[in-house]
N, C-alpha and C positions, 0 to 999 in steps of 0.2 A: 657393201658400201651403204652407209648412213643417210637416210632420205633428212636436208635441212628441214625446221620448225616450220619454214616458208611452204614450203611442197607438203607438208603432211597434213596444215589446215587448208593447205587447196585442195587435196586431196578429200578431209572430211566433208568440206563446205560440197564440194563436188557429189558425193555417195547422198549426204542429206538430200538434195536437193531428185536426186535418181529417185530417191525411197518415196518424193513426194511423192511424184510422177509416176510411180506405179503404184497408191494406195496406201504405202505407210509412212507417209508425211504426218505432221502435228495435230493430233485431231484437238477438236475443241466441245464444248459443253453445246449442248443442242439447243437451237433457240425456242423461246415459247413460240406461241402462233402469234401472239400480235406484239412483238418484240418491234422496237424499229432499227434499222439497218442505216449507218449513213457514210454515203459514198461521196469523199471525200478530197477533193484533188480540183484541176486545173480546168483547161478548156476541153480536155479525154474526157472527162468527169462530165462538166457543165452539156456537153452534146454538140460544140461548136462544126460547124460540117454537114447539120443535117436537123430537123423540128425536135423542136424539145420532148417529143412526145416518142420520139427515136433513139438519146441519148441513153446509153445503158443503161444505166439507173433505174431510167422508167419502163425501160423492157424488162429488168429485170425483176420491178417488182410485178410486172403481171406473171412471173414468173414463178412467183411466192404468193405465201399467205401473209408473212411478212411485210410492213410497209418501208419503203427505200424512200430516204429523201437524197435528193441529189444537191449537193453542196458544193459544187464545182463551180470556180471563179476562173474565167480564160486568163491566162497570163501570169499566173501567179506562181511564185517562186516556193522554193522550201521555205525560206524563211517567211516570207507572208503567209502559207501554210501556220508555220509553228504559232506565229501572233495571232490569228484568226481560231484558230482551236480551242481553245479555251471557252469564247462566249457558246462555236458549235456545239463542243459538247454539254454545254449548260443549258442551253434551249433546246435540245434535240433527245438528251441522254437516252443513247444509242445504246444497244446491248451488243452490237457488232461493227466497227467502226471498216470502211473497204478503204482503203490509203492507197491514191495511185499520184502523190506528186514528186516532182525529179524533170522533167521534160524540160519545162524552162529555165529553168541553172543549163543544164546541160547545153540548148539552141544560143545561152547567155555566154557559155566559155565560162561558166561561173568553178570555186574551187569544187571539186567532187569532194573532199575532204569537208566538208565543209554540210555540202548537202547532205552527205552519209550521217552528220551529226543532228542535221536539225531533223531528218527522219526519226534517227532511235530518238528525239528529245520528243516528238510527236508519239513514237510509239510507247514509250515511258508515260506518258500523260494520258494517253488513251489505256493504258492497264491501270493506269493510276485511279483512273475514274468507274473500273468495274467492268471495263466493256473491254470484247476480242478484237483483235487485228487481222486482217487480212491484209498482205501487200501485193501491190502489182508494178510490175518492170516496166518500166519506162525505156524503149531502143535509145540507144543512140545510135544517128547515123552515119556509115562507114562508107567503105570505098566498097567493102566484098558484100556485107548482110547486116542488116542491122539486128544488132544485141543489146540485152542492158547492161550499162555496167558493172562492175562486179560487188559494188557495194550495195547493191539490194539482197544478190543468191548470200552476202555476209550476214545483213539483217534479217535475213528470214532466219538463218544458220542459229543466230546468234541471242534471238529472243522467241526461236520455236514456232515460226508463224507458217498457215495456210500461203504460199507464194506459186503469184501466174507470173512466171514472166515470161511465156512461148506466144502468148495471146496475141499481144500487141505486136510483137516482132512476124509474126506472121501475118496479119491484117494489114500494116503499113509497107510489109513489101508485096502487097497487089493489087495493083492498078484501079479491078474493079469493085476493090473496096473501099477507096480513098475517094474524098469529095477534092483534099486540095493536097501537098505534099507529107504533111506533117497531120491530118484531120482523118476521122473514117468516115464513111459515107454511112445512110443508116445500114446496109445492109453488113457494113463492118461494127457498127455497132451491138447488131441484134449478134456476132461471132464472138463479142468482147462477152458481153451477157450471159451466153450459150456457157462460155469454157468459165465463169465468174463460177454460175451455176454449180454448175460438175464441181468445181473446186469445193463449195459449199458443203454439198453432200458428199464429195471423199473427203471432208474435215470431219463428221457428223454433227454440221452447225444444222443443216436440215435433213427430213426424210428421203 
């Protein structure tokens, strides 16, 4: 019996996504030492939940040699994303750009079709400019576990990028690591940072 076109790139996107996960995921060009990183997204990004000094971002740049600017605006959409990108990358120019937005479309009821788009139009613009991609999965929440949709495991698939998306789905279903329903507290922050890391270095973006 003939597996349809449908099932067969579920199946790819599926095995890619495995390879990440244990090591032969997409690696990327290693970064200099004073390269900047910019970690790019919503209120997950900006550190809402907990002191700015707690927000990934800035755990994760004590975590580097590398400097992270944190570029997170609470509440913002993919598409406010896409509009704002531009001048980021012009005052910032980032050699590794961290893309974690999708959240808010998603709490909006917003199209997923739609978001999926203005992602890859972000991550087109982010290669456009010189610099790497990393993306992170945004859950959506369910009745049984929260997941991300399926159109991030497609744009990781589909433009070769380093992709967390266990991070956040595990941190926002545990109690003692959430400040508010949908926020991580810092101690879920400094777990966002921890697995960013790891990602980094099984990319060979760092040592």
């Amino acid at each position: 019996m003939n597996a349809s076109p449908r099932l067969l790139r579920a199946l790819l996107i599926a095995g890619t996504l495995l390879l990440a996960g244990c090591g032969g995921g997409p690696e990327q060009a290693a970064l200099a030492p004073d390269a900047t990183l910019l970690a790019f997204g919503d209120s997950l990004t900006a550190g809402t939940g907990a002191r700015a000094d707690a927000a990934y971002p800035a755990v994760l740049d004590g975590l580097l040699t590398q400097r992270v600017i944190n570029a997170g605006v609470p509440g913002e959409t993919t598409a406010g994303g896409l509009a704002r990108l531009p001048a980021a990358l012009a005052t910032h120019r980032p050699a590794l750009v961290l893309l974690c937005l999708g959240g808010n479309d998603l709490l909006r009821k917003l199209d997923p079709a739609q978001a999926k788009a203005n992602l890859a139009a972000m991550i087109r613009m982010i290669h456009a400019s010189g610099a790497q991609v990393v993306l992170l999965g945004v859950p959506e929440f369910g009745l049984l576990r929260l997941t991300p949709p399926a159109f991030y495991g497609e744009l990781a698939e589909e433009f070769a990028l380093p992709y967390e998306g266990e991070a956040l789905p595990r941190i926002l279903g545990d109690r003692a690591l959430k400040a508010d329903p949908i926020h991580p507290n810092a101690a879920g922050y400094r777990k966002l940072a921890a697995a960013v890391h790891a990602l980094l270095r099984e990319s060979g973006a760092i040592e």
